[in-house]
LONUKE-633600 format. One record per residue (C-alpha): residue number from 1; residue in three letters; x, y, z. Coordinates in Angstrom, 2 decimals, always signed. Layout:
<NUM, 'ALA', <X, Y, Z>>;
...
END
This chain:
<1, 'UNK', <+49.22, -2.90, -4.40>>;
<2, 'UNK', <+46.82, -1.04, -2.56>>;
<3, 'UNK', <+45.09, +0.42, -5.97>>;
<4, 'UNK', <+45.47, -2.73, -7.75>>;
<5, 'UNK', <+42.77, -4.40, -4.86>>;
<6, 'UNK', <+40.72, -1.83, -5.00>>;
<7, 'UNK', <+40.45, -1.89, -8.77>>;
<8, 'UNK', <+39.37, -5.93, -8.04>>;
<9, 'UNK', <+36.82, -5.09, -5.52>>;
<10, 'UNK', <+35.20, -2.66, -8.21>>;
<11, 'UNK', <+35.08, -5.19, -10.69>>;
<12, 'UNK', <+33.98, -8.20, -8.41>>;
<13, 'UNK', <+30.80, -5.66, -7.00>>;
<14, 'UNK', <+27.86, -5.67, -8.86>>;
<15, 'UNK', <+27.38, -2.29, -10.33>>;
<16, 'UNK', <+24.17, -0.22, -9.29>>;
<17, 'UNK', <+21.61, +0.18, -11.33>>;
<18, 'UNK', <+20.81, +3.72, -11.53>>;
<19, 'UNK', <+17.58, +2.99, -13.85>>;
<20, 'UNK', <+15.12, +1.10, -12.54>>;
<21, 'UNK', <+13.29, +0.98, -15.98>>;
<22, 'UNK', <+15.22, +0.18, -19.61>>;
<23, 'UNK', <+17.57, +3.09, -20.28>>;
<24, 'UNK', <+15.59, +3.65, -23.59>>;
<25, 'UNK', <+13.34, +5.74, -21.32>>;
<26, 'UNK', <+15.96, +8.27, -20.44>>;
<27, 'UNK', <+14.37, +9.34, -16.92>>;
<28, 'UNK', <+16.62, +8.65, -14.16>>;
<29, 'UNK', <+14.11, +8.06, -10.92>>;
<30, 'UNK', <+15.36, +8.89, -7.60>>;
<31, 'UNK', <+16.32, +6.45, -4.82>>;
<32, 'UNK', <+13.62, +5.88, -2.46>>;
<33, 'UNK', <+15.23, +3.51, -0.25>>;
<34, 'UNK', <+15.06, +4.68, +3.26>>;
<35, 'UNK', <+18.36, +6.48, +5.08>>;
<36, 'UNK', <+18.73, +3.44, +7.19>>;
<37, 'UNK', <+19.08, +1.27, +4.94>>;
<38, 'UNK', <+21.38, +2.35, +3.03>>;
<39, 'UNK', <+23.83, +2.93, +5.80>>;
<40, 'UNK', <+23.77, -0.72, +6.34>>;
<41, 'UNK', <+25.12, -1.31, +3.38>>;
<42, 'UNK', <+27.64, +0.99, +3.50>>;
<43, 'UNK', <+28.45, -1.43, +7.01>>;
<44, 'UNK', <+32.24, -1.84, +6.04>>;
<45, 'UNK', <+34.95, -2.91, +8.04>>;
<46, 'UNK', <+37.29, -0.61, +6.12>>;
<47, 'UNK', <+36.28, +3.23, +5.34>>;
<48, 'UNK', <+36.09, +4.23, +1.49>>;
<49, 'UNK', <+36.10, +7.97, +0.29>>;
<50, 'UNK', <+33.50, +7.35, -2.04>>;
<51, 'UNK', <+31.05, +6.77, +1.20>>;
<52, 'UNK', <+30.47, +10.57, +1.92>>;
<53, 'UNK', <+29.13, +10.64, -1.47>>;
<54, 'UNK', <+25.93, +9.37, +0.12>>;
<55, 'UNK', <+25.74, +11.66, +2.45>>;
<56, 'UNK', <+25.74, +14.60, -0.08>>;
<57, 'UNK', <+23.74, +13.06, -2.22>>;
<58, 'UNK', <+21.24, +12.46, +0.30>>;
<59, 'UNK', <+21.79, +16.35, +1.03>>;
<60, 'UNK', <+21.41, +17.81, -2.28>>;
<61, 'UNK', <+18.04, +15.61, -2.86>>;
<62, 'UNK', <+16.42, +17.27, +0.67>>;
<63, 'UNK', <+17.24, +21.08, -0.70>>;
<64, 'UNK', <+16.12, +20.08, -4.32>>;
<65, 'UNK', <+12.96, +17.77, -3.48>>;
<66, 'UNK', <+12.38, +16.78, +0.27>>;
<67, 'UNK', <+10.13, +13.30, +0.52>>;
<68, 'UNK', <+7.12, +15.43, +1.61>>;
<69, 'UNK', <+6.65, +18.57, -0.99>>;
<70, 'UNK', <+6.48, +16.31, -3.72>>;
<71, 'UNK', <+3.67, +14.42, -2.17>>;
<72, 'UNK', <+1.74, +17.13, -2.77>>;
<73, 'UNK', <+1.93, +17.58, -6.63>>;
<74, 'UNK', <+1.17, +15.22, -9.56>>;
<75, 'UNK', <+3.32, +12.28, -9.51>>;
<76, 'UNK', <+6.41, +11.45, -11.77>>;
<77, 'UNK', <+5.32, +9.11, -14.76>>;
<78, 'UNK', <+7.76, +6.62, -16.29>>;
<79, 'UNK', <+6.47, +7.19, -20.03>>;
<80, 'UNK', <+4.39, +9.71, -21.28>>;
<81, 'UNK', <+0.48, +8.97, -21.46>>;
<82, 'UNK', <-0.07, +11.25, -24.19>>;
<83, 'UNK', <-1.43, +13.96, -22.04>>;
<84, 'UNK', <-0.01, +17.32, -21.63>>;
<85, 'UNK', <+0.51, +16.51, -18.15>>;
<86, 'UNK', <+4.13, +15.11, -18.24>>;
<87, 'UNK', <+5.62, +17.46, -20.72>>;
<88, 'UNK', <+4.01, +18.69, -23.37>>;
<89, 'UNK', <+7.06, +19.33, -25.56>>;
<90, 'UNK', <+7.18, +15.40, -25.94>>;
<91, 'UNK', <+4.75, +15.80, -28.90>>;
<92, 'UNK', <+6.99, +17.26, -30.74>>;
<93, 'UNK', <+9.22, +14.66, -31.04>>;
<94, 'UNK', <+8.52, +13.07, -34.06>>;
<95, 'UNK', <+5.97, +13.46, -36.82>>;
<96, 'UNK', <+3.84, +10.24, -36.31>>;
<97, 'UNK', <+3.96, +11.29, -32.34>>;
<98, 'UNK', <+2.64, +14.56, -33.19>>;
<99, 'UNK', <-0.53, +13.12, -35.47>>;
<100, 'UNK', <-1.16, +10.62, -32.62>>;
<101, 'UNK', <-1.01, +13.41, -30.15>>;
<102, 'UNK', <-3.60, +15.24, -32.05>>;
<103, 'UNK', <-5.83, +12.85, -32.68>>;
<104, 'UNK', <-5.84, +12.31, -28.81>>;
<105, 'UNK', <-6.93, +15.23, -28.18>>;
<106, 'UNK', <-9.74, +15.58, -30.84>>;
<107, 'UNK', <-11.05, +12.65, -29.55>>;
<108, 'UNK', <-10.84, +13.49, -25.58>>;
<109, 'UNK', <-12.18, +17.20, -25.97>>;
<110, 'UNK', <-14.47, +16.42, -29.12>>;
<111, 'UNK', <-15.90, +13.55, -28.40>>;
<112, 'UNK', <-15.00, +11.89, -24.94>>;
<113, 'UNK', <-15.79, +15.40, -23.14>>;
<114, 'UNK', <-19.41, +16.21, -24.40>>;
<115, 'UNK', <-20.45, +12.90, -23.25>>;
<116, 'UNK', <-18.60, +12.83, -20.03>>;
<117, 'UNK', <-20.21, +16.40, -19.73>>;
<118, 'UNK', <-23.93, +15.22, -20.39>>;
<119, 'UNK', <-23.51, +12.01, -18.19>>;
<120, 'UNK', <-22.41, +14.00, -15.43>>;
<121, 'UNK', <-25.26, +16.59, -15.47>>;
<122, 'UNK', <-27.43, +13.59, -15.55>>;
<123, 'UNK', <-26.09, +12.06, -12.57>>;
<124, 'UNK', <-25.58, +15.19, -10.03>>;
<125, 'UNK', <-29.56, +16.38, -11.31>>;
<126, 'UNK', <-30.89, +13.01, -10.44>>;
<127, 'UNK', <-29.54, +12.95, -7.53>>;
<128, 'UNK', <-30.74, +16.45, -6.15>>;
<129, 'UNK', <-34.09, +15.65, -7.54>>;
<130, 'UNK', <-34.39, +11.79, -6.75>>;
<131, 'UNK', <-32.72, +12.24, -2.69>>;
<132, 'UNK', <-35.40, +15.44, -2.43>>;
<133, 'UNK', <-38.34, +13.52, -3.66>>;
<134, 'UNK', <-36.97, +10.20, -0.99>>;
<135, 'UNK', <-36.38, +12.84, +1.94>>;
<136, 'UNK', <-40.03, +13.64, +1.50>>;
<137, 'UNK', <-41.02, +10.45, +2.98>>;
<138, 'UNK', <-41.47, +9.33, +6.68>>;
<139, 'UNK', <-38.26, +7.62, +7.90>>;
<140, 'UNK', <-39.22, +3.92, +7.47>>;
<141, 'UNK', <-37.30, +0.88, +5.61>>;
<142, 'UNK', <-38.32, +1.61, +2.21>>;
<143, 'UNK', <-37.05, +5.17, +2.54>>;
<144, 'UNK', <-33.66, +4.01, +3.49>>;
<145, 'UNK', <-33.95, +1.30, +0.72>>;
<146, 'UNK', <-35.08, +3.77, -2.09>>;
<147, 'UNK', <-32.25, +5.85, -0.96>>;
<148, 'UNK', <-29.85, +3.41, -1.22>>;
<149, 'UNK', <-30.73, +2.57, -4.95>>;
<150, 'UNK', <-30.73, +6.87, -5.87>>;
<151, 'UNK', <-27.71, +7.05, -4.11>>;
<152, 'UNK', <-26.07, +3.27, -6.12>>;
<153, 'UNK', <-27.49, +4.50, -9.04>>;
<154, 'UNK', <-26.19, +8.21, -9.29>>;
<155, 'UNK', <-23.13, +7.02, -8.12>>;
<156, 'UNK', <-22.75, +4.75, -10.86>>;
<157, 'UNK', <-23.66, +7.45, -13.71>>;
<158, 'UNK', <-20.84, +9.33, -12.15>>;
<159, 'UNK', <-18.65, +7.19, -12.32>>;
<160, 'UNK', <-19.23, +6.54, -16.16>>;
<161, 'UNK', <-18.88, +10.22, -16.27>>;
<162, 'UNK', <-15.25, +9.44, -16.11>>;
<163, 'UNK', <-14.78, +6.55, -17.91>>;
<164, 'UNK', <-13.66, +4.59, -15.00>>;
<165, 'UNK', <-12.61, +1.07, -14.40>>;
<166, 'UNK', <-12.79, +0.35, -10.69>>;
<167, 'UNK', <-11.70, -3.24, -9.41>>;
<168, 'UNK', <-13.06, -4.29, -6.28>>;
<169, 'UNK', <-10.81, -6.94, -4.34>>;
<170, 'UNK', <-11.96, -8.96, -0.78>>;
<171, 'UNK', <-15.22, -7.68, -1.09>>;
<172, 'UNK', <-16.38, -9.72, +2.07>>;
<173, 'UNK', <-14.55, -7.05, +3.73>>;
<174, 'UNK', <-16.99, -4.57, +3.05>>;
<175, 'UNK', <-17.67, -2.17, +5.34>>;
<176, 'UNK', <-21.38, -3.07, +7.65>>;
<177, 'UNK', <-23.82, -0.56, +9.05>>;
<178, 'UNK', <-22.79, +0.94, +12.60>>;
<179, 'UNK', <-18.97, +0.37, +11.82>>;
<180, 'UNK', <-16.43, +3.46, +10.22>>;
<181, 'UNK', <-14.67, +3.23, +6.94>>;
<182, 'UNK', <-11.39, +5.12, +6.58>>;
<183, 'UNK', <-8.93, +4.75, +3.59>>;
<184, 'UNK', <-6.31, +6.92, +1.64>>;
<185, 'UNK', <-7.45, +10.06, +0.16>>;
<186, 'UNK', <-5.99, +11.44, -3.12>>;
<187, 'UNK', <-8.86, +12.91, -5.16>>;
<188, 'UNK', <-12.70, +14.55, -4.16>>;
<189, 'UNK', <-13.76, +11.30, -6.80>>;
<190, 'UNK', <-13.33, +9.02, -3.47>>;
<191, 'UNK', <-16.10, +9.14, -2.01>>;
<192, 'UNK', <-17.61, +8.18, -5.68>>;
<193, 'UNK', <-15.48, +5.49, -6.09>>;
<194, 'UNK', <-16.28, +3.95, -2.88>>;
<195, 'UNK', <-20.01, +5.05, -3.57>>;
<196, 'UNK', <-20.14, +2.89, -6.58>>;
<197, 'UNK', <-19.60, -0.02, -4.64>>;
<198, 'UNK', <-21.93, +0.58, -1.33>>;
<199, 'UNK', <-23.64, +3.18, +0.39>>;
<200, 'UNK', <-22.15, +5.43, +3.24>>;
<201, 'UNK', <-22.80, +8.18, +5.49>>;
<202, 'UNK', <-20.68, +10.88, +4.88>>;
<203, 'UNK', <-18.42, +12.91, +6.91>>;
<204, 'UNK', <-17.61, +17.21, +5.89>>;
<205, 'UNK', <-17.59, +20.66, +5.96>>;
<206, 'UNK', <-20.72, +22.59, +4.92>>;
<207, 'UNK', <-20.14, +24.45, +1.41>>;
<208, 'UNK', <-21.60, +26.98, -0.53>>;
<209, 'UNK', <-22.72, +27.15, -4.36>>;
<210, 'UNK', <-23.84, +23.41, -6.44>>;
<211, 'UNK', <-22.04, +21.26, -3.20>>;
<212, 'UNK', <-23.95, +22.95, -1.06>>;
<213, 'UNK', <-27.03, +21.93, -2.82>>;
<214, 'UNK', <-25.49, +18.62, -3.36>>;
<215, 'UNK', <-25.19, +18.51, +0.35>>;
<216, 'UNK', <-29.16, +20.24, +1.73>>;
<217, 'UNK', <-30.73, +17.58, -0.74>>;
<218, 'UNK', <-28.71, +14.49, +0.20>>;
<219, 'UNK', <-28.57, +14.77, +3.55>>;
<220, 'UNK', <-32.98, +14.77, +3.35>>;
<221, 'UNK', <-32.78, +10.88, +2.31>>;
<222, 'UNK', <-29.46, +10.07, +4.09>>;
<223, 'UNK', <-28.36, +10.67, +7.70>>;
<224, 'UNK', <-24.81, +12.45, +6.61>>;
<225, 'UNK', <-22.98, +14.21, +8.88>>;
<226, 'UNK', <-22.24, +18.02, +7.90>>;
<227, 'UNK', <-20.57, +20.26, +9.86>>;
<228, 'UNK', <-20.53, +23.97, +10.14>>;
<229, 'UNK', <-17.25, +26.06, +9.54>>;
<230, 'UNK', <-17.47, +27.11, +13.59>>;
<231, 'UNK', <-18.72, +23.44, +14.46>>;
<232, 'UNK', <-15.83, +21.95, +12.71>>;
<233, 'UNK', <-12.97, +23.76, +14.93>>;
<234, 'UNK', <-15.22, +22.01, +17.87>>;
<235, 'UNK', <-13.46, +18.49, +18.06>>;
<236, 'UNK', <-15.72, +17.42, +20.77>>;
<237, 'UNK', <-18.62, +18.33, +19.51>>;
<238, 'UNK', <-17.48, +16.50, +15.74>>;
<239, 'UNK', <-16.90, +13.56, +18.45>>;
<240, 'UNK', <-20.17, +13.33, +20.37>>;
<241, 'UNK', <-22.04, +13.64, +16.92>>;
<242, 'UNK', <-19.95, +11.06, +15.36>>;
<243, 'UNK', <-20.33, +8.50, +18.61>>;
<244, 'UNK', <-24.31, +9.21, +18.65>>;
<245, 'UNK', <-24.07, +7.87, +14.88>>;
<246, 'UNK', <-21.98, +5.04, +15.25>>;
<247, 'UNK', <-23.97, +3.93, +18.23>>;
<248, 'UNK', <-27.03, +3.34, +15.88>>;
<249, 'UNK', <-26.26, +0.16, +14.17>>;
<250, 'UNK', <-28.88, +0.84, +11.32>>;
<251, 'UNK', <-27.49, +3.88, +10.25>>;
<252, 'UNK', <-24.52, +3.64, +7.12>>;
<253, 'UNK', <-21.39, +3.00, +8.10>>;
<254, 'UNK', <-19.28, +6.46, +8.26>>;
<255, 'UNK', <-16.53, +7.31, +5.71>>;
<256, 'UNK', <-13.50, +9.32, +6.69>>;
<257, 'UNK', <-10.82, +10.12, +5.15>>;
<258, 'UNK', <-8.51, +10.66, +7.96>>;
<259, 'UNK', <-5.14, +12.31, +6.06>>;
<260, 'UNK', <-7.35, +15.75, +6.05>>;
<261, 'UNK', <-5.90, +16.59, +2.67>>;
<262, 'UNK', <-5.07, +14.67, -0.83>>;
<263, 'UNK', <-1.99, +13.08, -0.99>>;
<264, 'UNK', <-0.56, +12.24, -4.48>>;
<265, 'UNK', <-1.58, +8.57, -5.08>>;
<266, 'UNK', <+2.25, +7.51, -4.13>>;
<267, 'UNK', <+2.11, +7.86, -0.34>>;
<268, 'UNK', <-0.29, +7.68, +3.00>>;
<269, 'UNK', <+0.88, +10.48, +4.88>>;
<270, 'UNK', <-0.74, +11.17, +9.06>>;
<271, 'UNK', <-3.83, +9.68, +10.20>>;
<272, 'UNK', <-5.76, +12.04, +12.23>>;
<273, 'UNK', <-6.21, +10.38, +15.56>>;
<274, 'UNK', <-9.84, +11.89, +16.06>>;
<275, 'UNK', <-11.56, +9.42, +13.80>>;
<276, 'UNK', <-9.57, +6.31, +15.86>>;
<277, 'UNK', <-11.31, +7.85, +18.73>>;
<278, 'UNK', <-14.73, +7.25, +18.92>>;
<279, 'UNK', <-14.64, +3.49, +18.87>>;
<280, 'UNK', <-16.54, +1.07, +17.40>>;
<281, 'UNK', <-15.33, -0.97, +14.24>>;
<282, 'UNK', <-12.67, +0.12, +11.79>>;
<283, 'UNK', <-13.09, -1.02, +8.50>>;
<284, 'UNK', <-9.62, +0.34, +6.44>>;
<285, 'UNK', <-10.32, +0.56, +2.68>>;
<286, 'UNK', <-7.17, +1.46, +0.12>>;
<287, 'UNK', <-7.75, +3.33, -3.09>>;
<288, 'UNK', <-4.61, +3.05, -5.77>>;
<289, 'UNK', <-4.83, +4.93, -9.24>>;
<290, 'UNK', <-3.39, +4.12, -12.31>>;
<291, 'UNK', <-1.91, +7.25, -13.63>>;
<292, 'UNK', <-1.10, +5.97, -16.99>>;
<293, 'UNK', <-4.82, +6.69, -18.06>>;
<294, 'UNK', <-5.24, +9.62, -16.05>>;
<295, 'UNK', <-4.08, +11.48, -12.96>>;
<296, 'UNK', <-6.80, +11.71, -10.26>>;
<297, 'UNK', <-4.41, +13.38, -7.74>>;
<298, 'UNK', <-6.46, +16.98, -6.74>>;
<299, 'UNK', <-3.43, +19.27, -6.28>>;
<300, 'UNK', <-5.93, +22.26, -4.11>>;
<301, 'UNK', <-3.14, +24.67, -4.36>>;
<302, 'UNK', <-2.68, +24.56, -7.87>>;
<303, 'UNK', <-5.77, +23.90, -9.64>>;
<304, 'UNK', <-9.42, +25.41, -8.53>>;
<305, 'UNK', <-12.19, +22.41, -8.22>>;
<306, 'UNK', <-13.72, +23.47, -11.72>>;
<307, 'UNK', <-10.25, +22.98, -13.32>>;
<308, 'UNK', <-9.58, +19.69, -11.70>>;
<309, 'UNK', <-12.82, +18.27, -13.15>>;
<310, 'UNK', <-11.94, +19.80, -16.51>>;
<311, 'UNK', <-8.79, +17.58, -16.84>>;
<312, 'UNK', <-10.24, +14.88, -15.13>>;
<313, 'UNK', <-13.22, +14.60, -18.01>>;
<314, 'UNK', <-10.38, +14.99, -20.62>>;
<315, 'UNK', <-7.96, +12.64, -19.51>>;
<316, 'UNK', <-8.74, +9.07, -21.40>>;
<317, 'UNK', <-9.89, +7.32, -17.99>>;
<318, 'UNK', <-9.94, +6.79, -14.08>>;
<319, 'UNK', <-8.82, +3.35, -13.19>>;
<320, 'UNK', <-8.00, +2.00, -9.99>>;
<321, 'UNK', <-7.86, -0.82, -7.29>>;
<322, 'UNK', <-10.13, -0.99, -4.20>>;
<323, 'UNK', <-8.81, -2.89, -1.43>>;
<324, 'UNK', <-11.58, -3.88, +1.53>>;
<325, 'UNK', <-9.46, -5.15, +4.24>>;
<326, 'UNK', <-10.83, -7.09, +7.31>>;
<327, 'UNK', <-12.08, -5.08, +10.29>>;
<328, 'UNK', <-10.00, -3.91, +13.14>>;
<329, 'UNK', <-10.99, -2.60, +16.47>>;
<330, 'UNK', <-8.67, -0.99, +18.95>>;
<331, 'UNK', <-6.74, -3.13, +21.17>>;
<332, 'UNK', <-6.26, -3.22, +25.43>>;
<333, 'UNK', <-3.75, -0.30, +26.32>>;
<334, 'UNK', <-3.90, +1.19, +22.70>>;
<335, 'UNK', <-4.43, +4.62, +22.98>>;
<336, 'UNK', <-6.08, +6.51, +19.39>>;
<337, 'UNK', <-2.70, +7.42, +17.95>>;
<338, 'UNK', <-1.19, +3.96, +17.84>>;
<339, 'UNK', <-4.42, +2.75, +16.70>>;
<340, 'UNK', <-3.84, +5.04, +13.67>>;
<341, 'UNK', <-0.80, +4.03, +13.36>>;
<342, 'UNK', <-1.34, +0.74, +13.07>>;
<343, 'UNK', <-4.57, +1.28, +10.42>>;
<344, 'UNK', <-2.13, +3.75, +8.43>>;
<345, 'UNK', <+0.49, +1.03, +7.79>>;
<346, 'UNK', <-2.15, -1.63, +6.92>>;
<347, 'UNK', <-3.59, +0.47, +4.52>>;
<348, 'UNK', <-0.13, +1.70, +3.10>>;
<349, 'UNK', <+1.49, -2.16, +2.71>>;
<350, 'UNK', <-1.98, -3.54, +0.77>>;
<351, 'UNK', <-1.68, -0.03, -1.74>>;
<352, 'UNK', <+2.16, -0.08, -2.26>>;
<353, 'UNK', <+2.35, +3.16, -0.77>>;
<354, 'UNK', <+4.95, +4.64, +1.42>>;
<355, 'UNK', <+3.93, +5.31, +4.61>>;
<356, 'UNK', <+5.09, +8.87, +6.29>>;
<357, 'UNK', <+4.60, +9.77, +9.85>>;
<358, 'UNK', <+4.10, +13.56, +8.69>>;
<359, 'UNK', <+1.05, +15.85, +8.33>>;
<360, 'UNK', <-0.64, +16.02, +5.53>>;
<361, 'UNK', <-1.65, +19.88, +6.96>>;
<362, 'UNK', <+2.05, +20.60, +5.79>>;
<363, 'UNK', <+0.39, +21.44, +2.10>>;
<364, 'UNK', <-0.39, +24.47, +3.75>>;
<365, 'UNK', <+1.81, +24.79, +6.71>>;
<366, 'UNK', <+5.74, +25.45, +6.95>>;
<367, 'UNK', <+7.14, +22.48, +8.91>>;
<368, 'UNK', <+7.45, +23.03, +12.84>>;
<369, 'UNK', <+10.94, +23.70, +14.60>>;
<370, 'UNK', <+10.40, +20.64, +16.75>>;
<371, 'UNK', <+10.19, +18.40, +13.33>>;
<372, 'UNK', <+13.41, +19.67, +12.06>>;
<373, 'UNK', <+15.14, +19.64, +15.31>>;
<374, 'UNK', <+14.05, +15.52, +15.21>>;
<375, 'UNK', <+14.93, +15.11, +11.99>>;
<376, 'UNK', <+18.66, +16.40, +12.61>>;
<377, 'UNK', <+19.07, +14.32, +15.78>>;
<378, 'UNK', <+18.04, +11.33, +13.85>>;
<379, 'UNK', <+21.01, +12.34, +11.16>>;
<380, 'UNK', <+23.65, +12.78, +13.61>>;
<381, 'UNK', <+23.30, +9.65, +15.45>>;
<382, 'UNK', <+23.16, +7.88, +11.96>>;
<383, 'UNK', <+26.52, +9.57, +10.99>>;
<384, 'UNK', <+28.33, +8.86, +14.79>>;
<385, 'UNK', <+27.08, +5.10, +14.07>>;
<386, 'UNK', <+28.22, +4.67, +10.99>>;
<387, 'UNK', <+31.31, +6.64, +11.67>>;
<388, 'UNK', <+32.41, +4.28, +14.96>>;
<389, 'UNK', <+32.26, +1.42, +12.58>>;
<390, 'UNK', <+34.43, +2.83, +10.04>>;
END
């Protein structure tokens, strides 16, 4: 009697779908859905066997793939694009896949690259010899104008560099001079994205070789705000510069990207609270990629910035959203983490990304003892719960 209701439950239950695409795709994805909720629905009043399964499942994923490593490395695509980035053993599947395959690439590196090559040489020299000839002139209106239009304009080249289709959404949400624009960062191209669209002030780390000449000439024609290696480590110092800028309402609004690192294009990972600091207006911006054209995701440990350009300009395009959301300014009794909090999770619902409270310095970094010690207390009080309902 017993077995026979159990054998009804089963078939009265709606069985899980363990694909969420057609099975003709043959690529199980994993379950994102968050611990918590899953418990709930385990909320029985009588205990099955088959509910530890969970918990071992959930187990086995963390050793395998834990929610944070594989933010930092190219995500998972549904079908192949036809780039060698998913597997490149898929064009050997058939004959007619293999022509197509090949023809893909005669076309990306034959024709698509050269072009994407010249375009982008035009852009990056006109815009070390265009913001040189503009930071010759005495600060005034018309030099901030011209610089606006060399800075629109070799923006714009770049971006045709790489084939990309940007859509702009809410674009009376724009981001206004004296105020600080943060968004989601998953590729160096962000800044050029964004740059296509409107002028800004930005916010980095002195470097060496062509950026460093990017940076000495640009920074002539527009008041950017470079740091030194030892200034850098200096948070006050990045602060007081920062407030002196954003006190001048004529100057371009700021852009920070406040993660520190590039996420995959899945996620928003830690806001750093010093940008949520130095007050003024907050004017959150999020940046989604299509990756079925091309994947814009910079993995720094894996691929040196000459490589990542090199499959960026042979990839068949960049295409993505751009989300201006309205302004938000830090409210009574708020202090600069919940602020960042609260910009993180704005930014993370209007992408359809997932939202994770940890550090995107963690690409680098092994994960502190306190984090794991949280983590484990969180999991045992989950299991106690769940196991005083049972």
């Amino acid at each position: 009697q017993w077995a026979t209701i159990r054998i009804e439950k089963g078939v009265k239950k709606p069985q899980p779908q363990m694909l969420k695409t057609p099975a003709a795709n043959g690529i199980i994805e994993r379950d994102e859905t968050p611990m918590e909720k899953e418990i709930a629905r385990l909320h029985r009043v009588d205990f099955e066997f088959s509910d530890i399964f969970y918990f071992c499942r959930k187990g086995f994923e963390a050793i395998v793939e834990d929610e944070v490593t594989q933010r930092f490395s190219s995500e998972e695509l549904v079908s192949w694009n036809l780039l060698t980035r998913t597997n490149v053993n898929f064009h050997y599947i058939s004959l007619r896949l293999t022509v197509v395959w090949v023809i893909g690439v005669i076309v990306r590196y034959c024709f698509l690259l050269p072009l994407r090559f010249t375009l982008a040489a035009i852009g990056i020299t006109s815009m070390i010899v265009g913001t040189t000839v503009v930071g010759q002139l005495p600060n005034s209106s018309v030099k901030n104008y011209l610089s606006e239009v060399v800075h629109l304009t070799c923006s714009r080249i770049l971006v045709r560099a790489l084939s990309g289709t940007i859509h702009y959404h809410n674009k009376e949400n724009k981001p206004q001079k004296g105020g600080i624009c943060v968004a989601n960062h998953t590729s160096p191209i962000d800044a050029i994205i964004l740059t296509n669209d409107g002028c800004y002030a930005m916010v980095g780390q002195v470097h060496g070789g062509l950026m460093g000449v990017i940076q000495r000439a640009t920074v002539k024609a527009c008041p950017h705000v470079w740091f030194e290696r030892s200034e850098i480590k200096d948070r006050h110092l990045v602060t007081k510069r920062l407030r002196e800028h954003v006190a001048d309402k004529s100057k371009l609004p700021i852009l920070i990207f406040p993660e520190g690192t590039c996420i995959n294009n899945t996620s928003v990972m830690m806001f750093k609270k010093g940008s949520f600091e130095i007050g003024g207006t907050i004017y959150p911006v999020a940046i989604k990629y299509d990756p079925q054209f091309g994947d814009a995701f910079w993995n720094s440990s894996k691929y040196n910035i000459v490589s990542y350009l090199l499959r960026i300009m042979t990839s068949w395009a960049i295409v993505c959203n751009v989300w201006y959301m309205p302004p938000m300014v830090r409210k009574e009794g708020e202090d600069a983490v919940q602020f960042a909090n609260r910009v993180r999770s704005a930014i993370a619902r209007q992408g359809g990304l997932t939202e994770l409270p940890w550090d995107g310095g963690l690409k680098r970094a092994k994960v502190k003892d306190t984090f794991k010690e949280e983590q484990q207390k969180n999991y045992s009080k989950m299991l106690v719960r769940n196991g005083s309902v049972g």
